[in-house]
N, CA, C and O atoms as a GROMACS GRO file, in nm:
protein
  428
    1UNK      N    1   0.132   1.322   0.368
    1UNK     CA    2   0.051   1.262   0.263
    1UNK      C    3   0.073   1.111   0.258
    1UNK      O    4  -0.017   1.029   0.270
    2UNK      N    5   0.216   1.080   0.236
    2UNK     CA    6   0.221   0.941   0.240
    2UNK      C    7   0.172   0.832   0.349
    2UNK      O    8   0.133   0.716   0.333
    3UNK      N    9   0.190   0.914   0.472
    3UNK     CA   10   0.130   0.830   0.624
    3UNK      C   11  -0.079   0.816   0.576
    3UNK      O   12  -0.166   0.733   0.605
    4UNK      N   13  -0.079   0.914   0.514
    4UNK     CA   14  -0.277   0.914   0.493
    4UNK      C   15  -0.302   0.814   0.412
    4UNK      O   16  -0.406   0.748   0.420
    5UNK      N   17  -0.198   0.791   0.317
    5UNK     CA   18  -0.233   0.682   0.198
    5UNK      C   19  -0.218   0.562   0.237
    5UNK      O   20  -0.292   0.467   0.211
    6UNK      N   21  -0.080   0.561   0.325
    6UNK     CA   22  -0.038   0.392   0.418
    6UNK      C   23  -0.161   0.396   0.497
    6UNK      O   24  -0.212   0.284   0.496
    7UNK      N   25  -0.225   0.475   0.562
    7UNK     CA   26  -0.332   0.429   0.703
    7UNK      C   27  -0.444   0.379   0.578
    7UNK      O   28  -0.474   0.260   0.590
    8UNK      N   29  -0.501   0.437   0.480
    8UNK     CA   30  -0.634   0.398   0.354
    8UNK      C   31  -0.524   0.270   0.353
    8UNK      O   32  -0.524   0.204   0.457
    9UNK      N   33  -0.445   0.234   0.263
    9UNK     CA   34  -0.439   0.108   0.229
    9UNK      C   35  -0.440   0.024   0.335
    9UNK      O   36  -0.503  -0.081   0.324
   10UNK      N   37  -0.378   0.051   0.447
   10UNK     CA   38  -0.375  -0.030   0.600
   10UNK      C   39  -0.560  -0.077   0.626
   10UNK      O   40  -0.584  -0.172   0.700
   11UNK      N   41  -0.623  -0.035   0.589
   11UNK     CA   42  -0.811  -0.010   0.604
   11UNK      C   43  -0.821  -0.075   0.456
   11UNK      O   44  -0.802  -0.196   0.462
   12UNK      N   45  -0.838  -0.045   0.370
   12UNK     CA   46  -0.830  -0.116   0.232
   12UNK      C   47  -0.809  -0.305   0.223
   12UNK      O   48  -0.885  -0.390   0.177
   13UNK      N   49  -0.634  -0.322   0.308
   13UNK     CA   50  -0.648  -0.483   0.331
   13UNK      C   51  -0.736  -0.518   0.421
   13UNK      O   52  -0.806  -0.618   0.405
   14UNK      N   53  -0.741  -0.464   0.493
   14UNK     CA   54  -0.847  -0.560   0.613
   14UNK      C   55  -0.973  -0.538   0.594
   14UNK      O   56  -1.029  -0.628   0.659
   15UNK      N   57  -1.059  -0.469   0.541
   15UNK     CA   58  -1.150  -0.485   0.481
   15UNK      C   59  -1.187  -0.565   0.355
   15UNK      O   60  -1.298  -0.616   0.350
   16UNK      N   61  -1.122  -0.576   0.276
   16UNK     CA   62  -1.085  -0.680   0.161
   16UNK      C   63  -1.055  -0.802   0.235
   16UNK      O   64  -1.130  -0.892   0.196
   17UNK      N   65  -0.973  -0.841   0.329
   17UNK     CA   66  -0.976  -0.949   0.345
   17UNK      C   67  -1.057  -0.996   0.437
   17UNK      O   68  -1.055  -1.118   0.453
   18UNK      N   69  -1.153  -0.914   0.524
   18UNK     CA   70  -1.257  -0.936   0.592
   18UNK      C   71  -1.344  -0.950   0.522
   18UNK      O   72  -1.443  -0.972   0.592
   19UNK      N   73  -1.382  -0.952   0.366
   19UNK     CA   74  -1.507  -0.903   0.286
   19UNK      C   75  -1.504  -1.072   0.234
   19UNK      O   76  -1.605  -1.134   0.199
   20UNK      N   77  -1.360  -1.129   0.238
   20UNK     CA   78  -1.376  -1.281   0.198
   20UNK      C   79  -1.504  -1.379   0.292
   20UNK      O   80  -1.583  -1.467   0.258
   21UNK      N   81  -1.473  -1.309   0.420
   21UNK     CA   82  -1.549  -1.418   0.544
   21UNK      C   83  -1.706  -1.360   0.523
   21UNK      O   84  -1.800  -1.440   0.534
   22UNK      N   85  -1.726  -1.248   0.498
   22UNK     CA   86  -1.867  -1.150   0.487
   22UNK      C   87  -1.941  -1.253   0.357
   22UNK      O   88  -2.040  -1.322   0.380
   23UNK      N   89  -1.884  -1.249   0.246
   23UNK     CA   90  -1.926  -1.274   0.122
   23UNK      C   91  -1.929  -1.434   0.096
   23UNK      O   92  -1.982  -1.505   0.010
   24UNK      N   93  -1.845  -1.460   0.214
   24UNK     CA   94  -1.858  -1.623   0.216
   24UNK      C   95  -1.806  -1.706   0.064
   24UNK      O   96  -1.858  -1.805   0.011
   25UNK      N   97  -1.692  -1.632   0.022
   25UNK     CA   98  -1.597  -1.669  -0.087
   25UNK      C   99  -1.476  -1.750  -0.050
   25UNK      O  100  -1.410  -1.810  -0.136
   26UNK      N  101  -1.446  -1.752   0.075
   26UNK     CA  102  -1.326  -1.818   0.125
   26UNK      C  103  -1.304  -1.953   0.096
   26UNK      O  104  -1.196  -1.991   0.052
   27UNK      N  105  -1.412  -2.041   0.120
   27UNK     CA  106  -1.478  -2.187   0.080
   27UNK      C  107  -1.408  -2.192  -0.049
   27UNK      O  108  -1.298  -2.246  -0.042
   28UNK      N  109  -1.430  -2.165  -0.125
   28UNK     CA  110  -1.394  -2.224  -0.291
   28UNK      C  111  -1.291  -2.154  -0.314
   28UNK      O  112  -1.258  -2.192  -0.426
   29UNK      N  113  -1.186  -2.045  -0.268
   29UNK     CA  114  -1.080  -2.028  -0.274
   29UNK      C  115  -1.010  -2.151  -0.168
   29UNK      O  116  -0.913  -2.209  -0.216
   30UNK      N  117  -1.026  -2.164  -0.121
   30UNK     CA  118  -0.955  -2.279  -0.041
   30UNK      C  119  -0.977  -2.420  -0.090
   30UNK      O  120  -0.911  -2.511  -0.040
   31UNK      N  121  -1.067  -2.445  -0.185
   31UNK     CA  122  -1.078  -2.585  -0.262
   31UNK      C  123  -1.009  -2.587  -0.381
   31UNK      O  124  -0.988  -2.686  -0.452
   32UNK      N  125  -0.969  -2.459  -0.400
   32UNK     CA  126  -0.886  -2.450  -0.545
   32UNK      C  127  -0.730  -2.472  -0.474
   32UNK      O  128  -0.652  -2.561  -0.506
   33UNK      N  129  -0.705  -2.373  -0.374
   33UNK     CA  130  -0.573  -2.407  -0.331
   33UNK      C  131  -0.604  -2.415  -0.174
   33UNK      O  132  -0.644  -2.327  -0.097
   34UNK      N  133  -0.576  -2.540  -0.154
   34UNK     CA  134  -0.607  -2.572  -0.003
   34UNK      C  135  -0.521  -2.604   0.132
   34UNK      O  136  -0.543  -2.666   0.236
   35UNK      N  137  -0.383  -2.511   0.064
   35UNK     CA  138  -0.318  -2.439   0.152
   35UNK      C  139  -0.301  -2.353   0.183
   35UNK      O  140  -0.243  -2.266   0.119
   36UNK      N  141  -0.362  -2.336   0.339
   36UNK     CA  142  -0.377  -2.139   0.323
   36UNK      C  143  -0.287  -2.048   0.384
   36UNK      O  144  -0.319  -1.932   0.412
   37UNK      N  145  -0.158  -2.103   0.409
   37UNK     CA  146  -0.065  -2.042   0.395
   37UNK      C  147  -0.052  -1.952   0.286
   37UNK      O  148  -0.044  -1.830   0.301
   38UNK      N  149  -0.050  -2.035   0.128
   38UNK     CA  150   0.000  -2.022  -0.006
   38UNK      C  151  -0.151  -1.922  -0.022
   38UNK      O  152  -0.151  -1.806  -0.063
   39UNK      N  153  -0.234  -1.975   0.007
   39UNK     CA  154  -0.372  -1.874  -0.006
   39UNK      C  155  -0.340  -1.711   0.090
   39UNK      O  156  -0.353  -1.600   0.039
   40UNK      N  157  -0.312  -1.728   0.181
   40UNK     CA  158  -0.268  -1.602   0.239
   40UNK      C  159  -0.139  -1.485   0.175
   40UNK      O  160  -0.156  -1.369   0.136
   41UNK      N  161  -0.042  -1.546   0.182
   41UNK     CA  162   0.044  -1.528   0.083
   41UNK      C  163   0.023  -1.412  -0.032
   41UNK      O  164   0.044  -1.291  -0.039
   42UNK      N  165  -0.048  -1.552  -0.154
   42UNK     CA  166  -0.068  -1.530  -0.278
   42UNK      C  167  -0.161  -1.370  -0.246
   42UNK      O  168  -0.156  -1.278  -0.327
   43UNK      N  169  -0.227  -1.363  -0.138
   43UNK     CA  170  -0.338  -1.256  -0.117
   43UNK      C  171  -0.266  -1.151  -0.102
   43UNK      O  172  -0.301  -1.050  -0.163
   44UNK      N  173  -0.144  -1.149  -0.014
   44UNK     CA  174  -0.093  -1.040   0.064
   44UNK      C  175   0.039  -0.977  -0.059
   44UNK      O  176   0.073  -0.859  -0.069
   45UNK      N  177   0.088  -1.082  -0.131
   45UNK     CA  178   0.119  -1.018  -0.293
   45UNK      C  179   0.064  -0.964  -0.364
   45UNK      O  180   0.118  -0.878  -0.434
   46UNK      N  181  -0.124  -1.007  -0.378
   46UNK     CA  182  -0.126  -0.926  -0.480
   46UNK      C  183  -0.200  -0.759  -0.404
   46UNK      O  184  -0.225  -0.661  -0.474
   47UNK      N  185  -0.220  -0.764  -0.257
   47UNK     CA  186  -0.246  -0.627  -0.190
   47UNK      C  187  -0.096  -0.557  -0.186
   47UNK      O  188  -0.094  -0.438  -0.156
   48UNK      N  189  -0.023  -0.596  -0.203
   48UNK     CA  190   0.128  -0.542  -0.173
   48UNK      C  191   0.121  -0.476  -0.317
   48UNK      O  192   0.105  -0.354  -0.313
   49UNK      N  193   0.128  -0.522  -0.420
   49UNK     CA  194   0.163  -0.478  -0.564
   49UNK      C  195   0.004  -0.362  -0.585
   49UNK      O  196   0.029  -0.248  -0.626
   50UNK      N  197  -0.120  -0.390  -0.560
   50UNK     CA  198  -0.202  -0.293  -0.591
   50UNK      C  199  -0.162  -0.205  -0.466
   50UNK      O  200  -0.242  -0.114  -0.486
   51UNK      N  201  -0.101  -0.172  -0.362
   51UNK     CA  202  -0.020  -0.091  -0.276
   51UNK      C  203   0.071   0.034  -0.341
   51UNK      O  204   0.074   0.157  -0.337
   52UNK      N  205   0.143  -0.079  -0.404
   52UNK     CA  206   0.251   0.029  -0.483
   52UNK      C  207   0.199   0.089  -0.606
   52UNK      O  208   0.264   0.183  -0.650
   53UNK      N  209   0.062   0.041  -0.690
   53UNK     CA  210   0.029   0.099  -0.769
   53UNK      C  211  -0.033   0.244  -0.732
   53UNK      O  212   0.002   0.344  -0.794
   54UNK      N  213  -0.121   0.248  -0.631
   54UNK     CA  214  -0.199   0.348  -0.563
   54UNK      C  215  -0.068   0.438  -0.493
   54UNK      O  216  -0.071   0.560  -0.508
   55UNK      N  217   0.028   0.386  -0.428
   55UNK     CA  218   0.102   0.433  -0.411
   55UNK      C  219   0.184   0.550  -0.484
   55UNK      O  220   0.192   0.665  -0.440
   56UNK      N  221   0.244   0.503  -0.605
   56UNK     CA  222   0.318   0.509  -0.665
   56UNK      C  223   0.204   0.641  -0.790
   56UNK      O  224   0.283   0.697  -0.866
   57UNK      N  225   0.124   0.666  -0.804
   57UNK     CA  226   0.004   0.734  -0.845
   57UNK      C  227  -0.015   0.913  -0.763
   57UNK      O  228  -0.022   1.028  -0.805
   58UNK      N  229  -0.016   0.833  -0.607
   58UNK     CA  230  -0.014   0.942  -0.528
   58UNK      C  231   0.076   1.002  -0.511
   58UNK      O  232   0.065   1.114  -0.460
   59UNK      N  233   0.183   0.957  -0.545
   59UNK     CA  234   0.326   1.016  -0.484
   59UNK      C  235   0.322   1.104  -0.606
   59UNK      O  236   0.321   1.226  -0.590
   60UNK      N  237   0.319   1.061  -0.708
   60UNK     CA  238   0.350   1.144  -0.843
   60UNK      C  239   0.234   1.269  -0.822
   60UNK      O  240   0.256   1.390  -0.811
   61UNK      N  241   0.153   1.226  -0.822
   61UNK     CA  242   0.052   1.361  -0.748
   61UNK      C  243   0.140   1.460  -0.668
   61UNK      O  244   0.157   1.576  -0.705
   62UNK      N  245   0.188   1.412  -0.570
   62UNK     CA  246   0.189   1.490  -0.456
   62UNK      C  247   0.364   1.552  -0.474
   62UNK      O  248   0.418   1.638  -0.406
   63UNK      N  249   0.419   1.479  -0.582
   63UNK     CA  250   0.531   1.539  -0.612
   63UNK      C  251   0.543   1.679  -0.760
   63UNK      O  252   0.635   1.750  -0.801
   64UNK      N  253   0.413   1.663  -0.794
   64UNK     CA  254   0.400   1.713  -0.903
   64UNK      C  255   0.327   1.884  -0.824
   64UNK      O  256   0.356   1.995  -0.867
   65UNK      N  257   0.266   1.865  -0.748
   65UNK     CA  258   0.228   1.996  -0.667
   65UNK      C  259   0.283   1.998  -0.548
   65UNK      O  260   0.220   2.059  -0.462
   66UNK      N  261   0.399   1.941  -0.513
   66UNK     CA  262   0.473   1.948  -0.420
   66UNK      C  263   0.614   2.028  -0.443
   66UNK      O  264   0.649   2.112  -0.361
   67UNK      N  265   0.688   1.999  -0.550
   67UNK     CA  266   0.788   2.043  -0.590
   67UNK      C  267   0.812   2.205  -0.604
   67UNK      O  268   0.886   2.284  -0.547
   68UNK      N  269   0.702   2.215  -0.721
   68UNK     CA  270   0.694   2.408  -0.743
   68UNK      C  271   0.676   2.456  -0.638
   68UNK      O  272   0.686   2.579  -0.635
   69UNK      N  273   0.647   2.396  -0.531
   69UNK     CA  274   0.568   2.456  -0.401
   69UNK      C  275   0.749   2.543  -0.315
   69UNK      O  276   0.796   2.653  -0.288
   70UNK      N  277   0.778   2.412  -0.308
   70UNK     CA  278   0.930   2.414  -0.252
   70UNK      C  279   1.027   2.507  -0.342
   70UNK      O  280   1.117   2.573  -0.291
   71UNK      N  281   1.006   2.506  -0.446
   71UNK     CA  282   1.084   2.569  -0.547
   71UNK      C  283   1.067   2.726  -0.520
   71UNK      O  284   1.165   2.798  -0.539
   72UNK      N  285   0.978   2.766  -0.487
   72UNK     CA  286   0.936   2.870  -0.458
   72UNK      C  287   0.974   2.942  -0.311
   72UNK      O  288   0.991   3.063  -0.301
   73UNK      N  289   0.985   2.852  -0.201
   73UNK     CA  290   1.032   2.854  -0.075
   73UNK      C  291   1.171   2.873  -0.067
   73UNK      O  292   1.243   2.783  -0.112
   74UNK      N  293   1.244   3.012   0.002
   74UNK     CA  294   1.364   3.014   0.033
   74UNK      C  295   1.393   2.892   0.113
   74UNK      O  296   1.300   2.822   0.153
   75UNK      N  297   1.548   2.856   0.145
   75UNK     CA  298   1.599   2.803   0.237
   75UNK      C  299   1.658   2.727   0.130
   75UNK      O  300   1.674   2.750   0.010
   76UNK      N  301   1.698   2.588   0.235
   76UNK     CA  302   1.824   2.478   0.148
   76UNK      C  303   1.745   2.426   0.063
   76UNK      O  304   1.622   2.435   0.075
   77UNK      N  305   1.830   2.340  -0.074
   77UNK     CA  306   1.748   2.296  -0.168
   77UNK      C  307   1.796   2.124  -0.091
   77UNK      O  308   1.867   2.096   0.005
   78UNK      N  309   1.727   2.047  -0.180
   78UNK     CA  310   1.716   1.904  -0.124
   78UNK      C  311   1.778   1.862  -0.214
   78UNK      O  312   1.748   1.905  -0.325
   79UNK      N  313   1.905   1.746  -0.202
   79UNK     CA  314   1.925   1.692  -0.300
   79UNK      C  315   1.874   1.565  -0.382
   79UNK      O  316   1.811   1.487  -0.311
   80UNK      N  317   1.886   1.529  -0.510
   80UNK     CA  318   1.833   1.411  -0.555
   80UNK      C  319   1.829   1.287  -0.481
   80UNK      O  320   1.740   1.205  -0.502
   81UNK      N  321   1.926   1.266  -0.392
   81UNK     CA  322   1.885   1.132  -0.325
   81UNK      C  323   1.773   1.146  -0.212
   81UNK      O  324   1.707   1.051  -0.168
   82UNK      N  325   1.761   1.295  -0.168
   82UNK     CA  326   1.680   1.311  -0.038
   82UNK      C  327   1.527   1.269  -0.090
   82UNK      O  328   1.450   1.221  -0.007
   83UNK      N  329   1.481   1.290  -0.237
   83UNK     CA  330   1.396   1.297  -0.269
   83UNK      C  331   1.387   1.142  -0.294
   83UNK      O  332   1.312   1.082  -0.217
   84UNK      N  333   1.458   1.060  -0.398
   84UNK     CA  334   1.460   0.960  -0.396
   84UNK      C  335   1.421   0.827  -0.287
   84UNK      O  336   1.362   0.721  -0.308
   85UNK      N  337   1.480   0.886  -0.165
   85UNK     CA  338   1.459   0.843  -0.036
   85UNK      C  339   1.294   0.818   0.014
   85UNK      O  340   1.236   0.716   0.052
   86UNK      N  341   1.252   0.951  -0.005
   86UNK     CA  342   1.149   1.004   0.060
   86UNK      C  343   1.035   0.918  -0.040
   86UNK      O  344   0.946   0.852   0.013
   87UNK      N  345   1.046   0.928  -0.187
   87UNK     CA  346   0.984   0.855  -0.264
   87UNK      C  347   0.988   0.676  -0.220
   87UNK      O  348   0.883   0.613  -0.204
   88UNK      N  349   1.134   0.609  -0.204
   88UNK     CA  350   1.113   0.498  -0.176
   88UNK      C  351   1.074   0.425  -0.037
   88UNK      O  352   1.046   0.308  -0.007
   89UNK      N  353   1.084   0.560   0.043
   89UNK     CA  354   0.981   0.502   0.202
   89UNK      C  355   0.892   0.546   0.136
   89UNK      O  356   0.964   0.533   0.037
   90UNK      N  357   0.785   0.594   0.088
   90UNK     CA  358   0.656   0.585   0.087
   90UNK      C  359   0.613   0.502   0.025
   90UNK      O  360   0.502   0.452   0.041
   91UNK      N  361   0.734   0.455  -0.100
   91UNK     CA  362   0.650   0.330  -0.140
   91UNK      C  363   0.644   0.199  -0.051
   91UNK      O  364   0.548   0.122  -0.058
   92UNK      N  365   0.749   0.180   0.031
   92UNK     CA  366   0.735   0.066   0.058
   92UNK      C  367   0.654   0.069   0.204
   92UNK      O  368   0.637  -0.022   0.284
   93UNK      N  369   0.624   0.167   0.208
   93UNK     CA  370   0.547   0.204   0.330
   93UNK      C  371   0.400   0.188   0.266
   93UNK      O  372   0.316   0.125   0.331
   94UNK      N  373   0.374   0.230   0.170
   94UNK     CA  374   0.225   0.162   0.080
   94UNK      C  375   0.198   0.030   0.114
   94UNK      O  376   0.097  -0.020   0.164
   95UNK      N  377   0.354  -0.041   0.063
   95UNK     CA  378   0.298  -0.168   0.055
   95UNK      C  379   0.298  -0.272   0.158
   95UNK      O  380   0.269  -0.389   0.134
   96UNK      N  381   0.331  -0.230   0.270
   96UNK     CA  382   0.367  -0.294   0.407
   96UNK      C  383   0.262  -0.271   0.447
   96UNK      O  384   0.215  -0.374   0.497
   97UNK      N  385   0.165  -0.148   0.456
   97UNK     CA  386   0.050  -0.127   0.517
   97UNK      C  387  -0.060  -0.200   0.452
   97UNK      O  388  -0.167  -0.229   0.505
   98UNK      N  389  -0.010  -0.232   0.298
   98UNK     CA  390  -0.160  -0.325   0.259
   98UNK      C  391  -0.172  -0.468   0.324
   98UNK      O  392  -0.273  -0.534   0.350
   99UNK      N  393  -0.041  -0.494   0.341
   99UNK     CA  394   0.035  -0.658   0.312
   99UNK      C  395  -0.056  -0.701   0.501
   99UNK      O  396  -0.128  -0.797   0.530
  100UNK      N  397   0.003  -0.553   0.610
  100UNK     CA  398  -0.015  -0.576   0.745
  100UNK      C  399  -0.153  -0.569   0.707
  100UNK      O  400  -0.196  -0.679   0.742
  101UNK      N  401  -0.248  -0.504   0.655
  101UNK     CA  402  -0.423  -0.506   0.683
  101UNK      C  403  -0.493  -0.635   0.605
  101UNK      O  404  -0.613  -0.658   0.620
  102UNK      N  405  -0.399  -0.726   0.513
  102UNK     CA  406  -0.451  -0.817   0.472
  102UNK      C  407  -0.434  -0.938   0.631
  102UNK      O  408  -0.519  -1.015   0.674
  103UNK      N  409  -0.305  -0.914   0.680
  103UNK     CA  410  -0.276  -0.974   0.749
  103UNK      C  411  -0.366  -0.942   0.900
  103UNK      O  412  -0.407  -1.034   0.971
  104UNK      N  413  -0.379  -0.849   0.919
  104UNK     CA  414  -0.514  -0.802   1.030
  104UNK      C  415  -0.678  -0.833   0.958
  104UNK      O  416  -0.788  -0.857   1.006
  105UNK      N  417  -0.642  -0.822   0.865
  105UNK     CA  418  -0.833  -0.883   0.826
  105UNK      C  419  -0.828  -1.010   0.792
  105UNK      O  420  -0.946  -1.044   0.777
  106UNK      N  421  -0.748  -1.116   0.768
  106UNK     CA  422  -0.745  -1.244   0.815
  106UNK      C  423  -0.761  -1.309   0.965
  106UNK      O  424  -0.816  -1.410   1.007
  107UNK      N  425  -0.693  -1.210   1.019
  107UNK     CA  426  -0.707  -1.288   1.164
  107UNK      C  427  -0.857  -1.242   1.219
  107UNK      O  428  -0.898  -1.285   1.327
   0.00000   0.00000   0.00000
């Protein structure tokens, strides 16, 4: 689940940031701040943070009908950090994939 949500947000930045050159908005973002380093940047923060929001949404989804699922399944139980784990690669795996497709739909 989490790899389906990183590949959508991975497609999500680069389309968003391809939609700047389409829509021909880039111009007057770059006269307001006309370093586009700091313009790239500032972009790939705020796809990183709406990353972990969508992220962080799905996971609770997928932990909420994920859990009883397992609970129900013989074998070993998982402990609290395994889960913890598994929760904090997917988040930051959200937000690396938005940050890289802002960074692929710029170039």
């Amino acid at each position: 689940m989490t790899y389906l949500v990183a590949g959508l947000l991975l497609f999500f930045g680069v389309v968003g940031a391809g939609a700047e050159y389409r829509h021909r908005t880039l111009a007057p973002a770059l006269l307001v701040a006309p370093n586009r380093i700091r313009l790239l940047g500032a972009r790939m923060v705020a796809y990183a943070l709406a990353g972990l929001v969508i992220g962080a949404l799905l996971l609770v989804v997928a932990l909420a009908l994920g859990l009883p699922l397992l609970a129900s399944r013989p074998g070993p139980d998982l402990a609290g950090g395994d889960y913890l784990r598994a929760v904090g690669g997917g988040l930051v795996a959200c937000a690396l994939c938005a940050m890289l497709g802002v960074g692929a739909g710029s170039l």
